[in-house]
VMD Tcl script that builds the backbone (N, CA, C; Angstrom):
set m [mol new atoms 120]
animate dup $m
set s [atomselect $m all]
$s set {name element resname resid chain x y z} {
  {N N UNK 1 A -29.214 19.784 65.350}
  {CA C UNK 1 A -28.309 20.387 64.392}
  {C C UNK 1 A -28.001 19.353 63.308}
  {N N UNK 2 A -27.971 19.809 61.747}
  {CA C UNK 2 A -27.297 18.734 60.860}
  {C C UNK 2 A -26.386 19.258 60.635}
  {N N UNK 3 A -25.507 17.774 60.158}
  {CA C UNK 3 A -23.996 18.380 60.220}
  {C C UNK 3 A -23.810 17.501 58.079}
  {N N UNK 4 A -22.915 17.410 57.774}
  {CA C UNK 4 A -22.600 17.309 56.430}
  {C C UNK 4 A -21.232 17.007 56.819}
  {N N UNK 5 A -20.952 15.486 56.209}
  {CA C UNK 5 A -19.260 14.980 56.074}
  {C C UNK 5 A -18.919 14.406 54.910}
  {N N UNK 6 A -17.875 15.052 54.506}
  {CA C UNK 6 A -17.253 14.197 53.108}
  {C C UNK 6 A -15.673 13.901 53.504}
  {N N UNK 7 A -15.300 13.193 52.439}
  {CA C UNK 7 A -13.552 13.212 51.891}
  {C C UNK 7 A -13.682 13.535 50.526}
  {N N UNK 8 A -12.512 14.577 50.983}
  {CA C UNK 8 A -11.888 14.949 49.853}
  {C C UNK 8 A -10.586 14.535 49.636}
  {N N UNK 9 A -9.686 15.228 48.233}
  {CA C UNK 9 A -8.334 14.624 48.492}
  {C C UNK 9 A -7.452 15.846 48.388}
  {N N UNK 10 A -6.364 16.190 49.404}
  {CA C UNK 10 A -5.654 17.786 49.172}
  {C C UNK 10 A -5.875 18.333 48.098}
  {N N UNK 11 A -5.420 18.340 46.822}
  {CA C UNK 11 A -5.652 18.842 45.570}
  {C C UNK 11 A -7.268 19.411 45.630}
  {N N UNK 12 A -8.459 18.502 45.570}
  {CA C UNK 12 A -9.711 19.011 46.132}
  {C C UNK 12 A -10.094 19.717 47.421}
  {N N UNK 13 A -9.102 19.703 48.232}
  {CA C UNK 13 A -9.705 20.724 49.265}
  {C C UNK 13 A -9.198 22.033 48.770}
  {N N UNK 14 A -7.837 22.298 48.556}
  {CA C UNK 14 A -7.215 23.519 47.772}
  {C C UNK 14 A -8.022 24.260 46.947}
  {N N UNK 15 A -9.011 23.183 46.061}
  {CA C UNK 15 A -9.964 23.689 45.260}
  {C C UNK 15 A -10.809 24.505 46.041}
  {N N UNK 16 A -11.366 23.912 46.845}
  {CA C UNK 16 A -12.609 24.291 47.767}
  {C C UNK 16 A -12.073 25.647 48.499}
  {N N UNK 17 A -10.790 25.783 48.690}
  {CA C UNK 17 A -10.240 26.831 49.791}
  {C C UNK 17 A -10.275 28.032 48.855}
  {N N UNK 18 A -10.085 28.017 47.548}
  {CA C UNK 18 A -10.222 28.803 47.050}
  {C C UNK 18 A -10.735 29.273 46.050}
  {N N UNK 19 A -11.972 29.140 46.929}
  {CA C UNK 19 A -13.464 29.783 46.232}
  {C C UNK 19 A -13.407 31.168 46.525}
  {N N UNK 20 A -14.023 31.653 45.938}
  {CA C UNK 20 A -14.608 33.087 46.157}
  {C C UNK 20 A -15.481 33.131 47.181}
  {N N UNK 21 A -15.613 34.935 47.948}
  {CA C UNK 21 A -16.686 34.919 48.828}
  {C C UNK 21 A -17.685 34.946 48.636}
  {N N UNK 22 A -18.416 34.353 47.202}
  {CA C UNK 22 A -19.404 34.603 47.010}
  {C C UNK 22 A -20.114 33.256 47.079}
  {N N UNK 23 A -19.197 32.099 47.092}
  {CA C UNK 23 A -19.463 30.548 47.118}
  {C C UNK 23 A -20.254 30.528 48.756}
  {N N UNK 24 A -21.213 29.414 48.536}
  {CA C UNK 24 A -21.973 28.652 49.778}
  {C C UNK 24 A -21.342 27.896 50.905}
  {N N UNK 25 A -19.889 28.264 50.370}
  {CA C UNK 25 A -18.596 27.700 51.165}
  {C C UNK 25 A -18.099 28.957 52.410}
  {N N UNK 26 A -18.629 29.946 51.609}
  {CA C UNK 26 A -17.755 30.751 52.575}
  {C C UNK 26 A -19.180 31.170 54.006}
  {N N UNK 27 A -18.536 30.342 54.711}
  {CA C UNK 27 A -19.925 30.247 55.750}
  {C C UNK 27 A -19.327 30.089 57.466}
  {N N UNK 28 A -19.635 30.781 58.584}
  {CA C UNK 28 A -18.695 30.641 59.147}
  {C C UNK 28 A -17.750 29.015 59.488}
  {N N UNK 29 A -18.893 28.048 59.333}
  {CA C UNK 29 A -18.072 26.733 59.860}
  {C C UNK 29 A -17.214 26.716 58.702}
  {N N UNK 30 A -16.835 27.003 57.268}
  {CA C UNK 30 A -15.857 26.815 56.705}
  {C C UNK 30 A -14.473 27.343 56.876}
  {N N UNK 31 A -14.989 28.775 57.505}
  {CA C UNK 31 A -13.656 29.451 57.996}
  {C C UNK 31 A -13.388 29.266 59.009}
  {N N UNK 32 A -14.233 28.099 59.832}
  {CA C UNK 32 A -13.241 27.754 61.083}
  {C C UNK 32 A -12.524 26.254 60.846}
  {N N UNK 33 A -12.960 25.870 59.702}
  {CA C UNK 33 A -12.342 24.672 58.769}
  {C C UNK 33 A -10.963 24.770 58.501}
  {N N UNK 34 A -11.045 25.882 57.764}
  {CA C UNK 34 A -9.696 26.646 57.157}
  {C C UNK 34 A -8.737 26.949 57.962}
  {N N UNK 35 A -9.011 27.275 59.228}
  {CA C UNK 35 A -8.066 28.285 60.862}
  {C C UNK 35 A -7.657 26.312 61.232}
  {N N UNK 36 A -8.350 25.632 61.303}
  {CA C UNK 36 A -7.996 24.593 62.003}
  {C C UNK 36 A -6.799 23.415 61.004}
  {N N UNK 37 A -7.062 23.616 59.669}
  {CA C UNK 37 A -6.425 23.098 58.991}
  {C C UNK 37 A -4.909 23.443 58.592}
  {N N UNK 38 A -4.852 25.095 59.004}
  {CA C UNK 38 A -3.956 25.855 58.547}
  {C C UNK 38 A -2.674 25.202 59.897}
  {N N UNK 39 A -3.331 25.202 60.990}
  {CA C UNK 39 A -2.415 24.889 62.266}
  {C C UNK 39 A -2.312 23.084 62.174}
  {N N UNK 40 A -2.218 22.047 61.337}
  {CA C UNK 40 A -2.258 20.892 61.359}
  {C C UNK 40 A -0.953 21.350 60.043}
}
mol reanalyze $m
mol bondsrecalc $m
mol representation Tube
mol addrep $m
């Protein structure tokens, strides 16, 4: 499996969270990104 790691900085993840569903973002590991971040 490859995996892909960055940092971002809040302001840039906010960005990223709210993409459209039409972005390469919206993929399931992002929305389990989003569920895990939401409970932190």
């Amino acid at each position: 499996m490859d995996y892909m790691a960055f940092t971002v900085t809040k302001p840039m993840y906010q960005q990223l969270c709210a993409l459209d569903e039409t972005s390469f973002l919206e993929k399931p590991f992002w929305q389990d990104l989003k569920k895990a971040r939401r409970k932190s």
